[in-house]
Each structure stands twice: as structure tokens, then as C-alpha cells.
N, C-alpha and C positions, 0 to 999 in steps of 0.2 A: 738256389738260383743257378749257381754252376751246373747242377746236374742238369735241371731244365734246358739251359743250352746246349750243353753238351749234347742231350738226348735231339734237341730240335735241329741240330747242327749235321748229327749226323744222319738224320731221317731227309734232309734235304739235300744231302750230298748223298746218300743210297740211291737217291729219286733222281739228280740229273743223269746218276750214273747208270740205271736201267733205263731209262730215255736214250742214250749211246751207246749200250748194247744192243736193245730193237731197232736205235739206225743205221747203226753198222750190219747188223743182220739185213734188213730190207736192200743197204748198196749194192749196187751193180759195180762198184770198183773196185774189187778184192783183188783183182790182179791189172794189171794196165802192159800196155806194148811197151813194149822198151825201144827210145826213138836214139840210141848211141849210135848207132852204123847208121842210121837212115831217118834223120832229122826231117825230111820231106819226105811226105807222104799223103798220098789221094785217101786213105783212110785209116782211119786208127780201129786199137778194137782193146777191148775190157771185159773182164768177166765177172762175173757175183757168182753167189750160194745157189742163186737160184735161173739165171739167165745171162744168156753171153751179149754183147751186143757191138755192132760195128758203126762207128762214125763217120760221115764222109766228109768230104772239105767244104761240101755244098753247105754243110751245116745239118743235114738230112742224118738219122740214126735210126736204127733197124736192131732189135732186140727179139731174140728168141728164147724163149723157154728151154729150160732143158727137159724134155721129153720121157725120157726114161727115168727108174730110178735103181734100178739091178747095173745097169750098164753104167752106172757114175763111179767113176773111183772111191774103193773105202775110203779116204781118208776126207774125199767133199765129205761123204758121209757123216762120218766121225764127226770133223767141224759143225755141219747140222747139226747133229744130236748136241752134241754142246752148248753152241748154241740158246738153242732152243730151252736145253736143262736149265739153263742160265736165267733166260727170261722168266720160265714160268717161277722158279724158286726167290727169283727178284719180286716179282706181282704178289704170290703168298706172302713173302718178308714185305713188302709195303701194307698191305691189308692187315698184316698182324700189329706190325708200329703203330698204326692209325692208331688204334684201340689201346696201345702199351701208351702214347704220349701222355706226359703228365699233366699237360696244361686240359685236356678232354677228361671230364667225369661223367661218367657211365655206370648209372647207379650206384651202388654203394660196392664198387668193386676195390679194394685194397690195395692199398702201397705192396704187398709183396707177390700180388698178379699182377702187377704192372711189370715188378720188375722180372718176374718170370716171361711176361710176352715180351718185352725188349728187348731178353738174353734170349728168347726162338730167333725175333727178328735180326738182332744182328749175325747168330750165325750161319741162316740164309743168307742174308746178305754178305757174307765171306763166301761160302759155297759156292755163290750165284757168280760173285767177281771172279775166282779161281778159272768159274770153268768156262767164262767170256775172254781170260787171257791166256787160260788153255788153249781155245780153239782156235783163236786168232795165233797163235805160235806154232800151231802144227800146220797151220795151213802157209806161215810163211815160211816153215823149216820146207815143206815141201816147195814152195818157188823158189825157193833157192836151191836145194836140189835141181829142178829140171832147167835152172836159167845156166848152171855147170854144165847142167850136160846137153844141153844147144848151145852152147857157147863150146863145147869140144868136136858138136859133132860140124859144127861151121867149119872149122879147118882140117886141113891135113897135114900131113906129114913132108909136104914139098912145098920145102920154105914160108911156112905160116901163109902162105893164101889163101883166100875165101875164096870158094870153091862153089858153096851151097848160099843161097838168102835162105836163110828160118826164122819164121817173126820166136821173140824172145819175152817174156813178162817179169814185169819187177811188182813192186811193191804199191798197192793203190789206197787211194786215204782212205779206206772202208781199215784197212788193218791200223792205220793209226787211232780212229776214232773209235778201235774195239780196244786197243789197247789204255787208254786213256779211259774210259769209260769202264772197263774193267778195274785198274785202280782205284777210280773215283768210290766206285760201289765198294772193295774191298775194305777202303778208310773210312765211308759211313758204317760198314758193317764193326769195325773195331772200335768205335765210338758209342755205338749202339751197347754194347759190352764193357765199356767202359761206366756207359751211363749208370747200368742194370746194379754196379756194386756199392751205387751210391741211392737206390730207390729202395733197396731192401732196407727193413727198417728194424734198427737196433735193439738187441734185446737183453733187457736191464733184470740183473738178478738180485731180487728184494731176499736177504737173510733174515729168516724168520725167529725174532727176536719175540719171547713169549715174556707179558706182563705181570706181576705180579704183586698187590698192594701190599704194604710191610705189614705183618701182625705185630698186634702191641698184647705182650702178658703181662697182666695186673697182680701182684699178690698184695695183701694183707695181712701183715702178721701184728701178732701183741709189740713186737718190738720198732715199729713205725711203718712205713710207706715206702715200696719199693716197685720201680717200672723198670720196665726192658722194651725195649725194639731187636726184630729183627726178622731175616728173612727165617721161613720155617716150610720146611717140604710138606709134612704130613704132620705135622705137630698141632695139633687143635690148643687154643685159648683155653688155659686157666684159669679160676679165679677162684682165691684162698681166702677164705672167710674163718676167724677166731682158728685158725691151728688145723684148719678141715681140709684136703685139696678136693674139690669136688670139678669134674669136667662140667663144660656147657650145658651138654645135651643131657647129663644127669638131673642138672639143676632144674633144667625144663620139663622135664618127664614127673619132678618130683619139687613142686615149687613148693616154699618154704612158708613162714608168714609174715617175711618182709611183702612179701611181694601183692599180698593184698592191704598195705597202709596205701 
């Protein structure tokens, strides 16, 4: 029962968690203007992975594409591709879970296929989380990079005055909710793998223990009645008749004329 949870627990925390890596991908607010110098403003602006776009105060917004994709900086780039590795290896790891859950039977497919697709899916689902919180941290190692150096190139050297206006970008909830969603997906994926050690199923080592019924020799001698037990490897049954030792197989080969009264 704890495994089935476990296993369900973490299949549905993978799942909110690739849900907030494709909505953090689709935002438009991966960066935002920074309103510290200039709290009033006729328009704001914000940029995504994939289009920029400007606000006015009208309430009015105007979003453009970005157009090229050679003239984008490597590092949008990079984020893209991440990204996107992210999602797709998050969809493969959801579509393999389906199938590994314990509670779902699919023909007569085995406890230790289950726990082999559970142990693929959870470490997609690590993979997939790593590299949704990969790219969400390069993309804000770089705004923090260029928010330094427009914030240096704003001033000069003649007594810290502002000299220049240069709009500035900080941090937009697209990187919170990649970050957040990247975790999310990382702790189903370690659950996922947690499950998989407890669906493999136990393997019992029977010591083969060989039977053997006790032989009983009978002798007969002139001086009374005399029995024995015990075990005997290769020792064939005896039986001594008036002083004679004659084996079994002799006796059968060579019956006597007791043996037709």
C-alpha cells in the first residue's frame, strides 16, 4: 500500500510539475522593466523566450515576435533548448508512468516491468526537472549580468549622477514558476525511484533438500530375529534366509519354492 502511494504521489507531483515547466515556457514575463528610478511610467515592457512586448497605461499591449533566430543571443538560445529538452523528456516520463502504475493492469504484465518502467520514468522525470531549472538560472544569471552593467553604464564618474535613462529588467514570475515547477518535477521524479525498490519483487531461495525413505534390513538367522533401520546410499535390502545371504534381485531372478505356496 505505501508503495502504491508513493508511486501515485509521485506520478502526480511529476504531472503538476511539467504543467509549470510548459507555462513558464509559453510566459511572456521572463524579464520585466525595473520601475526603481522611474515608478511612473506611460508604458511598461517584458520579454519571454519567445516575444517581447509593451504595455501602455491605456491598458492597450502590443507583443511582437522575435523574428529571427541566428541573431538571438546564444544563451535565449541555450534556455530554448532546455527548455524544450525538458518538456519533451517530462511527456515520455508521464506516458511511461501511465503504464508502470500499479494500480492499472495491462495484461499479464509483471511486477518487475512495472518496476523497470517506474525506474525509466522517474529518471526522466529528474532529467526533465534538472534542465527546466538549468535554464531558468542561466537565463537569470544572465539578467543579472546585464541589470550590473546598466546600472554602471547609468552613471558616471562626476559625483554619481544620472547622466543617461536606460530602461533596466529584473526578474519576471515566468522564472519563479520555472523554478518551482522544476523542483516540483525533480521530487516526483525521486519518488518515482523510490517506488521502483519496492515493486521489484522478492526473490526466495528454496535449498534443495533431497528425500529419502529409510531402508529397513531384515535378517533371519537360526539364532532369532534381528531388524535394523537406517539410511543407506547404495546399499540394496537384504534378506537372510536359514544362514544364506541372498540379495533381492537374486531372489527374483531365481525364486525359490516358498514363493509358489
Amino acid at each position: 500500500m505505501a508503495v502504491t502511494a508513493c508511486q501515485g504521489l509521485g506520478f502526480v507531483v511529476s504531472l503538476i510539475g511539467i504543467a509549470g515547466i510548459i507555462a513558464s515556457t509559453c510566459m511572456d514575463q521572463w524579464s520585466t522593466q525595473d520601475l526603481y528610478n522611474n515608478p511612473v511610467t506611460a508604458v511598461f515592457n517584458y520579454q519571454g523566450l519567445w516575444r517581447s512586448c509593451v504595455r501602455e497605461s491605456s491598458g492597450f499591449t502590443e507583443c511582437r515576435g522575435y523574428l529571427t533566430l541566428l541573431g538571438l543571443p546564444a544563451m535565449l538560445q541555450a534556455v530554448r533548448a532546455l527548455m524544450i529538452v525538458g518538456i519533451v523528456l517530462g511527456a515520455i516520463g508521464l506516458l511511461v508512468s501511465i503504464f508502470a502504475l500499479k494500480c492499472i493492469r495491462i495484461g499479464s504484465m509483471e511486477d518487475s516491468a512495472k518496476a523497470n518502467m517506474t525506474l525509466t520514468s522517474g529518471i526522466m522525470f529528474i532529467i526533465s526537472g534538472l534542465c527546466a531549472i538549468a535554464g531558468v538560472s542561466v537565463f537569470a544569471n544572465m539578467l543579472v549580468t546585464d541589470f550590473w552593467m546598466s546600472t554602471a553604464n547609468m552613471y558616471t564618474s562626476m559625483g554619481g549622477m544620472v547622466q543617461t535613462v536606460q530602461n533596466r529588467y529584473t526578474f519576471g514570475s515566468a522564472l519563479f514558476v520555472g523554478w518551482v515547477a522544476g523542483g516540483l518535477t525533480l521530487i516526483g521524479g525521486v519518488m518515482m525511484c523510490i517506488a521502483c525498490r519496492g515493486l521489484v519483487p522478492e526473490e526466495t531461495n528454496y535449498k534443495a533438500v533431497s528425500y529419502r525413505p529409510s531402508g529397513h534390513s531384515v535378517a533371519y538367522n537360526s539364532g532369532g530375529f534381528k531388524a535394523s533401520t537406517g539410511f543407506g546410499s547404495n546399499t540394496k535390502n537384504k534378506k537372510i534366509y536359514n544362514g544364506g545371504a541372498h540379495t533381492e534381485d537374486e531372489m527374483q531372478s531365481h525364486p525359490s519354492k516358498y514363493d509358489y505356496v
